[in-house]
N, C-alpha and C positions, 0 to 999 in steps of 0.2 A: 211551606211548600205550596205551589200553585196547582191546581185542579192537572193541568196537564201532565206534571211528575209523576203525578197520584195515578191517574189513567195510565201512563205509561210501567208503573212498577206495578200493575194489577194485570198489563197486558205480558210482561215480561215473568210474571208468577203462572200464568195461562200457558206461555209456552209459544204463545201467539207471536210470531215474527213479523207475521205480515201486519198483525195491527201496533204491533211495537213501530214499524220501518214507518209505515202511515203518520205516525204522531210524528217521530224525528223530521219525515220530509214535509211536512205542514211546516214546520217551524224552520225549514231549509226555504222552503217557497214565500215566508214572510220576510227574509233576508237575514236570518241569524246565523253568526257566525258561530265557527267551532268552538268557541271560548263557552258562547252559550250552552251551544248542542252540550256539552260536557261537564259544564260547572252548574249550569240554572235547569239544566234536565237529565242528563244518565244519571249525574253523583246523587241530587236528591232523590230519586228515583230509589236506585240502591242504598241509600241511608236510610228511607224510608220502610225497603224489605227488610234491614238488620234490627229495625225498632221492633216490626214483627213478630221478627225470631227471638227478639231477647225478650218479649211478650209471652210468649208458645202461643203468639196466633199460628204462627205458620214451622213446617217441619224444617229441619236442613237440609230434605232432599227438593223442596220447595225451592230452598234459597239456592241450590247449586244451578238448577231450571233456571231461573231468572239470571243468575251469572249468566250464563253459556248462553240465552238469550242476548241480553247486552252483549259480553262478548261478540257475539255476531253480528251484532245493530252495527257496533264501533268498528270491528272492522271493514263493513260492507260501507260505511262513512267514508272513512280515512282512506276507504282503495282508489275514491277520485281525485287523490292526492299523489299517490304513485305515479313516480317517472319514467318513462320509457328508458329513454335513453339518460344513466348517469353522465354528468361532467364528470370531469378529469380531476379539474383542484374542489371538487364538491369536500365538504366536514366531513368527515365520522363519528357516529357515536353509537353507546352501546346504552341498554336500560337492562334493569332485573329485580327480583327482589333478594334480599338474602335468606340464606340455606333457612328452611323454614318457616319463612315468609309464602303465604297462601294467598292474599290479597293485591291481587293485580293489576285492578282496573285501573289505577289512580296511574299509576307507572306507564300505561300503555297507553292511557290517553297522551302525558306527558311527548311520547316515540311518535305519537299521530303527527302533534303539531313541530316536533323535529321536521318530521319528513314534508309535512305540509309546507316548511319555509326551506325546503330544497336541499335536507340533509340526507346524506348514506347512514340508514339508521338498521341497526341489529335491536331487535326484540326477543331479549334470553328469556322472557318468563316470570314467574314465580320459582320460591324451591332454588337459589343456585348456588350449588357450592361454590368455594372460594378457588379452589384448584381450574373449574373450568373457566367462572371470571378472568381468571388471572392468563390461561389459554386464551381466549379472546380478544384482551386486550394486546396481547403479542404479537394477535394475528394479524388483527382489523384494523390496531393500532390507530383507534378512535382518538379526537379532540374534547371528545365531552363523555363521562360515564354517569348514569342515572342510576341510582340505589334507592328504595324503597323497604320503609321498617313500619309497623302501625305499635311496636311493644314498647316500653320504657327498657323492659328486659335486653332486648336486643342491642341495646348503645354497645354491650361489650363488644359484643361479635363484630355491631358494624369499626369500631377501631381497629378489629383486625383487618376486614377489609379495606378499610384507608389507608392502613400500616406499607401494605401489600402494592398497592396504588402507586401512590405518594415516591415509591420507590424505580415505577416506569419509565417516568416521564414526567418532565418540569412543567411545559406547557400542558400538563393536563387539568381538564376543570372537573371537577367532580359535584354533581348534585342530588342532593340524598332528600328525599320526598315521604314527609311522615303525618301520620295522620296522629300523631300524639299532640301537635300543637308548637308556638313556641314557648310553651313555656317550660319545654326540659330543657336539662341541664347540657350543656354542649362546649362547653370549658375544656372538657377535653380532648378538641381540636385546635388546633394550632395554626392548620397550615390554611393560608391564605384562598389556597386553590379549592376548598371543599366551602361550598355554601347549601345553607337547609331553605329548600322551598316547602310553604306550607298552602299555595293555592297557585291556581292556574292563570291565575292572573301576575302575579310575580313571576312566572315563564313567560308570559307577553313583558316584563319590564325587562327581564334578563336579554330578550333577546331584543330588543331596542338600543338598549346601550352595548350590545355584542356587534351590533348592524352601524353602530356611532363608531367604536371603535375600530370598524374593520376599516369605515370609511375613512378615519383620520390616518391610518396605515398606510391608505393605499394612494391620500391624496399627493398630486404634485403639482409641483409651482412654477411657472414656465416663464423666465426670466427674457 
């Protein structure tokens, strides 16, 4: 972790917004991009409060502070990303974590850089049962759904949720976002349409060859 993470997860346990925003637009005013802002400064940042916590340097009412700090930083980021006016054939897509999933950040950053490359994105949260996912995708009748797990425990649940999915919609892409690593077991997916992202930089590959693909779709050939 570089000195600046460190200052920023000390100003983010403070409570401090404004010297939290100060560190992010120093590193906006040096040219870095959101891959940055997100991967090489929020995440370490908040890894570095959970080392804390599972220290007992610091309380959990410490660590919720510094959430909802960040939380704020990243949304107050991502809003110069908001579109006035949507397009017509713009994506949809929906992000969440599953029913008792608490850890958010990683998911909502994921919803930022959707919207950042000009998607209609729904950000459900943390906490969501499977009844109103399944409401949502009905409604909004998104092209991509984001799911977030950090437990090994959770692989069952999340089957149910893809059980559920899987069953909407052909073209749907599904990607499930975990801070377990790749090294679980994932055998128990099948369908072509569900890929596991484990960094944010593999959201920049995915949507390179979704941007290849759109454009081999769309190309024509003028005899």
């Amino acid at each position: 972790m570089d000195d600046s993470s460190k200052k920023l997860a000390h100003a983010f346990l403070d409570g401090d917004i404004h010297a939290s925003w100060m560190i992010v637009q120093q590193h906006v005013n040096e040219g870095m991009n959101s891959y940055y802002i997100y991967e090489q400064l929020l995440t370490p940042a908040m890894h570095y409060i959970g080392e804390l916590w599972e220290k007992n340097e610091i309380t959990v009412a410490d660590e919720h502070i510094a959430t909802g700090v960040c939380d704020f930083i990243l949304s107050r980021y991502s809003f110069q990303f908001v579109q006035q006016n949507k397009a017509e054939k713009q994506k949809r897509a929906i992000f969440f974590c599953l029913e008792g999933e608490e850890h958010y950040l990683g998911i909502k950053m994921v919803s930022a850089l959707f919207q950042e490359e000009g998607w209609d994105v729904r950000f459900l949260g943390p906490n969501l049962p499977l009844e109103y996912m399944l409401y949502t995708v009905q409604n909004f009748k998104p092209e991509v759904v984001g799911i977030s797990l950090s437990l090994s425990t959770q692989l069952p649940q999340l089957k149910d949720y893809l059980h559920v999915l899987e069953e909407q919609k052909e073209s749907l892409t599904i990607l499930v976002g975990s801070r377990i690593g790749p090294s679980i077991d994932t055998n128990f997916i099948l369908s072509k349409s569900v890929q596991f992202i484990y960094s944010l930089q593999e959201i920049r590959m995915w949507f390179e060859k979704e941007t290849l693909q759109t454009n081999e779709e769309e190309e024509v050939i003028w005899i």
